[in-house]
RODO-2510 file (C-alpha; in nm, 4 decimals, decimal comma):
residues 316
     n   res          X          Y          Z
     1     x   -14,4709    -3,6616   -20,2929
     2     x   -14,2003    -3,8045   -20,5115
     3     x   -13,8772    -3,9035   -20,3173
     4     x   -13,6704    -3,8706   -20,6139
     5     x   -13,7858    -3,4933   -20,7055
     6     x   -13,8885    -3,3934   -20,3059
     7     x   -14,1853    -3,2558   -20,4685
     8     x   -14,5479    -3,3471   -20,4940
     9     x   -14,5206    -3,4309   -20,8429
    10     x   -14,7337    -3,7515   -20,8712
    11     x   -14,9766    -3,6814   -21,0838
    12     x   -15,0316    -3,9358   -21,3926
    13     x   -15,1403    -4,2893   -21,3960
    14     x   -14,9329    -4,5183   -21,5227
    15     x   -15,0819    -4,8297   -21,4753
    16     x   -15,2742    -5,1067   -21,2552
    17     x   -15,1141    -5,4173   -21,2029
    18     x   -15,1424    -5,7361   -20,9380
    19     x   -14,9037    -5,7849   -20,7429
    20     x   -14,7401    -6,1364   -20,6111
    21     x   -14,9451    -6,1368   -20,2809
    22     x   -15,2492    -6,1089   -20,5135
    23     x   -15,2822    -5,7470   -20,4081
    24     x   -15,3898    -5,4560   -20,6777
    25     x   -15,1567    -5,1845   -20,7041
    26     x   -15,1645    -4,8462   -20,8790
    27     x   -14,8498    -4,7824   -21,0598
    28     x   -14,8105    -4,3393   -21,0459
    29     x   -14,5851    -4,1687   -21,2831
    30     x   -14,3650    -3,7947   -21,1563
    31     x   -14,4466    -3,5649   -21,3972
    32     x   -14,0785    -3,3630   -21,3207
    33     x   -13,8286    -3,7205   -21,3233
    34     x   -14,0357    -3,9678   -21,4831
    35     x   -14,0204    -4,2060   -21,1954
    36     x   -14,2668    -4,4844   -21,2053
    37     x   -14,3617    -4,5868   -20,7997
    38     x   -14,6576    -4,7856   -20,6487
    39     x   -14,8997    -4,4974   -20,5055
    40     x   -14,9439    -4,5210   -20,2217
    41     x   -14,7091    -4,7187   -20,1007
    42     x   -14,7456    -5,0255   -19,8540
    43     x   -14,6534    -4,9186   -19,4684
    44     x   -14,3158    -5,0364   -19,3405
    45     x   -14,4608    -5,3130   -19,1259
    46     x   -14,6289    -5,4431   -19,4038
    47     x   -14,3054    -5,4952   -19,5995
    48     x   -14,1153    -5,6359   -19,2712
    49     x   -14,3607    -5,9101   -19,2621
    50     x   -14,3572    -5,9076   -19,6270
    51     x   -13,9972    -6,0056   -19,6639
    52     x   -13,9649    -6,2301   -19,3266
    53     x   -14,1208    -6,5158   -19,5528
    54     x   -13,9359    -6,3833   -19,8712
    55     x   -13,8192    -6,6403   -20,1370
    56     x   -13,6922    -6,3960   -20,4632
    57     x   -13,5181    -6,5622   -20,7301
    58     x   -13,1536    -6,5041   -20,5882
    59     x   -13,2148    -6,6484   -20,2985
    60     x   -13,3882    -6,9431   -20,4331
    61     x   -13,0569    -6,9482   -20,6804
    62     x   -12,8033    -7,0114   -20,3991
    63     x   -12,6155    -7,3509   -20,4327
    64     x   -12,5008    -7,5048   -20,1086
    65     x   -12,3531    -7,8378   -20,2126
    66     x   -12,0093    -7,8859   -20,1976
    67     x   -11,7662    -7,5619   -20,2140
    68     x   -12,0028    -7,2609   -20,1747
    69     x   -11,7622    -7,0868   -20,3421
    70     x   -11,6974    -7,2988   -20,6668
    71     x   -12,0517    -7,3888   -20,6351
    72     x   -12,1258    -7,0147   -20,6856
    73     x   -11,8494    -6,9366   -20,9384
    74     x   -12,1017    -6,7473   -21,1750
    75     x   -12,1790    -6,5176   -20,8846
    76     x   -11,8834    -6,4159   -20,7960
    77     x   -11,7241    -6,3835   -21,1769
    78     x   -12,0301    -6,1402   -21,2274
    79     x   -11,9168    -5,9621   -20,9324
    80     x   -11,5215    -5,9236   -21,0825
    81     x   -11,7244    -5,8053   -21,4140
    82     x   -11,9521    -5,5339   -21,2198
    83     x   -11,6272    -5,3978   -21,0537
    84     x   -11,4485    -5,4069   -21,4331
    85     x   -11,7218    -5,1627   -21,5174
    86     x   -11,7136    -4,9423   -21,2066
    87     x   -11,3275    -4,8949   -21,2189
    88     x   -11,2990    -4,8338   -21,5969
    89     x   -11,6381    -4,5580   -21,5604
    90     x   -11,5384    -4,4142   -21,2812
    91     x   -11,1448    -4,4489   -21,3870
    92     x   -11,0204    -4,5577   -21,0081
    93     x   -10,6778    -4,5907   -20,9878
    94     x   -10,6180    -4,7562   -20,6145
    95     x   -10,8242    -5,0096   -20,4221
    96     x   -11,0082    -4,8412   -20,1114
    97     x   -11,3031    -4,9397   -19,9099
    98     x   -11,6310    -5,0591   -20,0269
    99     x   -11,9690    -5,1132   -19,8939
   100     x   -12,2565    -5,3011   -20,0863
   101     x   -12,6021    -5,2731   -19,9255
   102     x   -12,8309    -5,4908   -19,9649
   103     x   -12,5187    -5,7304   -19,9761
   104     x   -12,7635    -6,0462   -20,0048
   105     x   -12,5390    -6,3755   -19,9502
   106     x   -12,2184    -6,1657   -20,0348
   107     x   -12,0714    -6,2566   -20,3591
   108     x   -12,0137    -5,9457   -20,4812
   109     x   -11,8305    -5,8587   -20,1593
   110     x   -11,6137    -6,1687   -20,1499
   111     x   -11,4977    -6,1013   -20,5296
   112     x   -11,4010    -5,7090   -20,4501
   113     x   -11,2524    -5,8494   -20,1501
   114     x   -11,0394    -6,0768   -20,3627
   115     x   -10,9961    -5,8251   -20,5563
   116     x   -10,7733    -5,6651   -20,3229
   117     x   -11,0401    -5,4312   -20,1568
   118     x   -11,1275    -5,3942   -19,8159
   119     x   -11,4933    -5,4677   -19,8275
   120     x   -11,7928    -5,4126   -19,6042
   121     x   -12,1651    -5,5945   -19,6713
   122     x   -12,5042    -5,4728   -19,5080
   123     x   -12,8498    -5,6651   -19,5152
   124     x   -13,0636    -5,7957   -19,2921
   125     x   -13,2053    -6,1296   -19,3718
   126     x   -13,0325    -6,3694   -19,0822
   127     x   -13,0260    -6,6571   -19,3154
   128     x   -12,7964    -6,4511   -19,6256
   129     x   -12,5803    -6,2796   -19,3509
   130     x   -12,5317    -6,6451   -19,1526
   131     x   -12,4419    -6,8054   -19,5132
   132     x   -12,1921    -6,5122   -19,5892
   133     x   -12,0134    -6,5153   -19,2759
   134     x   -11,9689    -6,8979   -19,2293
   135     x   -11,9643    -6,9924   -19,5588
   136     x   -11,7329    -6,7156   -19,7470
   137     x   -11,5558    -6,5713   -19,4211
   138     x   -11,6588    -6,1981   -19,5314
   139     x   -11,7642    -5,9094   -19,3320
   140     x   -12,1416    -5,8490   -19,3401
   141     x   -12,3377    -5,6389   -19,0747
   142     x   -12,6795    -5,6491   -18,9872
   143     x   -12,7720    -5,3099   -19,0749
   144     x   -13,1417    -5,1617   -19,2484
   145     x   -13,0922    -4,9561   -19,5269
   146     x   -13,3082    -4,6766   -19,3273
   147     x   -13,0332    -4,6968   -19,0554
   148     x   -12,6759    -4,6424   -19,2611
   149     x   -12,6452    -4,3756   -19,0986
   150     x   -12,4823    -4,5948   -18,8264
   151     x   -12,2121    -4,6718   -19,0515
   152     x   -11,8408    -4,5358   -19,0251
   153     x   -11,8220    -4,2539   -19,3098
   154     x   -11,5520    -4,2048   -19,6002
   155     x   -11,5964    -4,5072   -19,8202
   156     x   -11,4528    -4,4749   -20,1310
   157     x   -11,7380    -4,7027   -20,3513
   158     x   -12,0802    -4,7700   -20,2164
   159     x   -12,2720    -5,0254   -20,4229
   160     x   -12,6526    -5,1646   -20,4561
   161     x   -12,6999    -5,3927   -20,7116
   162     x   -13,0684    -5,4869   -20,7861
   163     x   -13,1872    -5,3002   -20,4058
   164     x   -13,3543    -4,9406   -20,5009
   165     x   -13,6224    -5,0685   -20,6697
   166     x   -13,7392    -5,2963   -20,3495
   167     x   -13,7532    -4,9466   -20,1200
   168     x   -14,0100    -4,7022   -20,0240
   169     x   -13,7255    -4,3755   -19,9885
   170     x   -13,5235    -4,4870   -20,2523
   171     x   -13,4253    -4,0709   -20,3202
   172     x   -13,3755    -4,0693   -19,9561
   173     x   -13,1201    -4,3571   -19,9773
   174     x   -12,9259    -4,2533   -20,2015
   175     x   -12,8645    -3,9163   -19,9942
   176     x   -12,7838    -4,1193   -19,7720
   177     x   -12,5266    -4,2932   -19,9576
   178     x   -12,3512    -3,9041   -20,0655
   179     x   -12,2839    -3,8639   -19,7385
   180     x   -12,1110    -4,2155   -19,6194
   181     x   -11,8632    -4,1446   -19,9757
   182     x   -11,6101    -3,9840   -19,9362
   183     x   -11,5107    -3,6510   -20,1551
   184     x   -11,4623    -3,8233   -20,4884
   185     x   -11,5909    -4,1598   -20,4293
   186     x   -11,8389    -4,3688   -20,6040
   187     x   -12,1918    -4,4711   -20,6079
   188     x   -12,2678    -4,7652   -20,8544
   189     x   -12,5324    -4,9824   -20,8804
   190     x   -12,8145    -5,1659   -21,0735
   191     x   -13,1859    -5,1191   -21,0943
   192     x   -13,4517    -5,3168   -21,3413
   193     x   -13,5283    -5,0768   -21,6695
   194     x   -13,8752    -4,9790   -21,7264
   195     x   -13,7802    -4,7950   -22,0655
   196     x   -13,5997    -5,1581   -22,1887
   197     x   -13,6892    -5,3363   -22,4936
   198     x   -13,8442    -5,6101   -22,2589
   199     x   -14,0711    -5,4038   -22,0777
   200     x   -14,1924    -5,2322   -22,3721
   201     x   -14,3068    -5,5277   -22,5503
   202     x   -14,4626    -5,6800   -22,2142
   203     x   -14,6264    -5,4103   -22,0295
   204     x   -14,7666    -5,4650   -21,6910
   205     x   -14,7121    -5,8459   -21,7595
   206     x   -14,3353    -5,7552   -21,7223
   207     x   -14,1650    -6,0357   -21,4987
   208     x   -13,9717    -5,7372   -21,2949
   209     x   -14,3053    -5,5509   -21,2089
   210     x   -14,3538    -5,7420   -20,9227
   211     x   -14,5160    -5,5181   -20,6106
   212     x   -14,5119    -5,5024   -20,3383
   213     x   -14,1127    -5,6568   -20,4231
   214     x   -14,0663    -5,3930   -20,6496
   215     x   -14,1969    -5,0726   -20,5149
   216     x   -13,9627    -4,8148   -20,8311
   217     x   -13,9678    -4,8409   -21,1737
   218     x   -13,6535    -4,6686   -21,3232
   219     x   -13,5986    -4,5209   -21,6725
   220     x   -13,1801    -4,3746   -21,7160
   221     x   -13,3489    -4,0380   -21,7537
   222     x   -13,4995    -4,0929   -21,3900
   223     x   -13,2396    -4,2579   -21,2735
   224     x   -12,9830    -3,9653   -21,3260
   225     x   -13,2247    -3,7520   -21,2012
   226     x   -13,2260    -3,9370   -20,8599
   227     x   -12,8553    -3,9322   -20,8792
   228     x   -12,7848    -3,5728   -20,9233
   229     x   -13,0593    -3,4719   -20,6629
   230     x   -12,8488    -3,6530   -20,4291
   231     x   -12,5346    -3,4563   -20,5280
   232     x   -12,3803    -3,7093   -20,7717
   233     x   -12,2398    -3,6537   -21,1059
   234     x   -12,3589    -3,9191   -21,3251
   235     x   -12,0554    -4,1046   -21,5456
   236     x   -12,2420    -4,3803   -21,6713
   237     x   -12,6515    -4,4422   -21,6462
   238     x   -12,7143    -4,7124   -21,9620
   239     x   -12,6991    -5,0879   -22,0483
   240     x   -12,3920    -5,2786   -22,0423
   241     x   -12,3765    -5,6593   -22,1366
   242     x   -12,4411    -5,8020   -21,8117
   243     x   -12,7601    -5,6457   -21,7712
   244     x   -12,8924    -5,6334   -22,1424
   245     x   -13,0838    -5,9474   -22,1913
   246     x   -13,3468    -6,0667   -22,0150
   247     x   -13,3500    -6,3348   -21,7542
   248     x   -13,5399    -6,6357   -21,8543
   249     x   -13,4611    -7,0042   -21,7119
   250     x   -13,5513    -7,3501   -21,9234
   251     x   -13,5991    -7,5357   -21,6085
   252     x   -13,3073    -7,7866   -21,6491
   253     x   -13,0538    -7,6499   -21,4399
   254     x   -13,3691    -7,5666   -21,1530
   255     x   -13,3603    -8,0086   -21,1978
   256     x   -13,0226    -8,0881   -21,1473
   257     x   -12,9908    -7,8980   -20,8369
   258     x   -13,3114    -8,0013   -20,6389
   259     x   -13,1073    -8,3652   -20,7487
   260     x   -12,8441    -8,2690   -20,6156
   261     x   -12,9792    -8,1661   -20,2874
   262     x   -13,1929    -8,4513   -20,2900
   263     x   -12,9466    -8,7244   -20,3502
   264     x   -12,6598    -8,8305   -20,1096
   265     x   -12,4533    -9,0371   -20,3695
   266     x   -12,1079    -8,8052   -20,3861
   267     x   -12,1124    -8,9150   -20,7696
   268     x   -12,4208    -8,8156   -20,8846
   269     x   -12,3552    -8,4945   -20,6502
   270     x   -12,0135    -8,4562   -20,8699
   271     x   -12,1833    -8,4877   -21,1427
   272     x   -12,4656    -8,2516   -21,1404
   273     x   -12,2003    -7,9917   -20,9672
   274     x   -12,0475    -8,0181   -21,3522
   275     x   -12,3334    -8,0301   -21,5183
   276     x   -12,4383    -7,7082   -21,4018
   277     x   -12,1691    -7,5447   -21,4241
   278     x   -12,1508    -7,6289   -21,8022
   279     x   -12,4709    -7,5109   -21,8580
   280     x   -12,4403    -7,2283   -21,6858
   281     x   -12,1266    -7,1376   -21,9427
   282     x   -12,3374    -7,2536   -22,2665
   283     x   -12,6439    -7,0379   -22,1351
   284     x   -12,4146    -6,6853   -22,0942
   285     x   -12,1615    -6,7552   -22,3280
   286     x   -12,4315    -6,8536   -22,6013
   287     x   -12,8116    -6,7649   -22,5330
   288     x   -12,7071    -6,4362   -22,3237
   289     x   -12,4412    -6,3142   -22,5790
   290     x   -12,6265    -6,3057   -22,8897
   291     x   -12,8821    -6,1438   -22,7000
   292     x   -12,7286    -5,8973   -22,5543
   293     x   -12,5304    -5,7620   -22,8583
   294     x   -12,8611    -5,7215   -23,0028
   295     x   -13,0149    -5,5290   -22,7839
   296     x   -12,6361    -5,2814   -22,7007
   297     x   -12,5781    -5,2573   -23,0698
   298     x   -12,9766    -5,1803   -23,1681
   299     x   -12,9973    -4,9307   -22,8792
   300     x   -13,3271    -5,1508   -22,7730
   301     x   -13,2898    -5,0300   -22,3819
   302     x   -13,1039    -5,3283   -22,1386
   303     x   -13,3316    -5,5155   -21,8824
   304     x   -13,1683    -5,3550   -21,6442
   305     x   -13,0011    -5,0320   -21,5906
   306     x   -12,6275    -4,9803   -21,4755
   307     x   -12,5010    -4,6653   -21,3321
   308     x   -12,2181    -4,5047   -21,1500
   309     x   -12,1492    -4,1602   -21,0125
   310     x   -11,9056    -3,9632   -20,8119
   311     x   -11,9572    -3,7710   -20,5235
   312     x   -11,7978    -3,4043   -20,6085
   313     x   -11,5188    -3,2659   -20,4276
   314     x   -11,5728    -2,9702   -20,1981
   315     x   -11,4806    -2,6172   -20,4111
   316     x   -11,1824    -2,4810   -20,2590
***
């Protein structure tokens, strides 16, 4: 059954593909939504002890020298930029109450929270939620994603950037979502693109088709199909710049900060603290840019796709 549609509409192959455990996987395609999910898919205690040794590419990212939160500028300024784009699509007027699940290490919660917002995190990997609380003083719960539920109701935005593609419900998650928002409030988010440019051109050998990590495979037109099953009005399902391009890495910045955790000399610390950070700067401001007005203004399909709805107010 699809959990997008609620319907046993799983009917085309889409592809076979090995997974990072070395596992095969059968990639099955709805034939009502066009969502793309690995049939069948792996049993819950597989993916707990799945993700209890779990290394992803964020959370091999996190730099912990120095000022966790000037060592993680680029984090955080992508979380100001992801809230640009939620306030201007979803045209809020007044800061409220936000939740992001599958908060991670929290930088998107400490920027809204700078931002003026009262914000609320939820994950469930000990080390992330130890690293947000100590390290950035934010407010991050232990809580699954099959339990929100548990949650106090009436938040005005609910965000999960980069988590529906990891679960096994996610139609069931985000109707779960509709019902902590308030009447009016917002669901935004992010999700890889299976109808992008990049997975086009590379098929199964994709970098984001990744099972059992990735368990969804969104297109927009599945996407806002998910959405408005849920009871969401779609304002925005597309590519914006921050998700256009492709990630790709050239190694040197990996260098300089397995140096810098390496090394005890403050100086050379100091140094590779700047050095990073400049390259960081040259790599969005440059590489990423050209990119991604590229792909926007060619209509090529972003890596990833960005959405936001609203939940609808009750008729009178």
């Amino acid at each position: 059954m699809c959990d997008v549609c609620e319907k046993n509409s799983l009917a085309r192959t889409f592809a076979y593909t090995r997974g990072t455990d070395g596992g095969k996987y059968n990639l099955v395609q709805c034939n009502v939504c066009g969502m793309i999910v690995v049939w069948p898919p792996p049993t819950k205690k597989f993916l707990d002890s799945f993700y209890a040794s779990y290394k992803g590419r964020v959370k091999k990212g996190i730099i912990e020298w120095g000022d966790p939160i000037q060592a993680n500028r680029a984090a955080i300024e992508d979380g100001y930029l992801k809230m640009k784009y939620v306030v201007e699509f979803a045209g809020i007027k007044q800061r409220g109450r936000v939740l992001d699940i599958g908060c991670g290490h929290g930088f998107f919660v400490y920027a809204v929270q700078d931002l003026g917002y009262q914000a609320l995190g939820v994950d469930v990997d000990p080390e992330a939620i130890d690293f947000g609380q100590s390290r950035l003083g934010i407010d991050i719960e232990k809580v699954s994603i099959d339990c929100l539920e548990v949650l106090q109701k009436d938040f005005d935005i609910v965000t999960a950037w980069q988590v529906l593609e990891h679960l096994r419900m996610p139609g069931s998650c985000t109707r779960s979502v509709s019902k902590l928002l308030k009447p009016g409030g917002v669901f935004a988010g992010s999700v890889p693109n299976v109808g992008g440019i990049t997975a086009r051109l590379r098929g199964t050998k994709w970098y984001l088709m990744i099972p059992p990590e990735h368990l969804n495979y969104f297109t927009e037109r599945s996407m806002k199909h998910m959405l408005t099953q849920a009871g969401l009005v779609p304002l925005f399902v597309g590519t914006i710049p921050l998700y256009a391009s492709p990630y790709f890495s050239f190694g040197i910045r990996v260098a300089i900060m397995r140096l810098s955790r390496k090394t005890s000399i403050k100086p050379v610390k100091a140094i590779c603290k700047h050095l990073h950070r400049s390259l960081t700067l040259a790599k969005r401001h440059l590489v990423y840019k050209l990119l991604n007005i590229l792909i926007i203004r060619l209509k090529l399909g972003g890596n990833s796709i960005f959405f936001v709805a609203s939940k609808t107010e009750p008729s009178e």
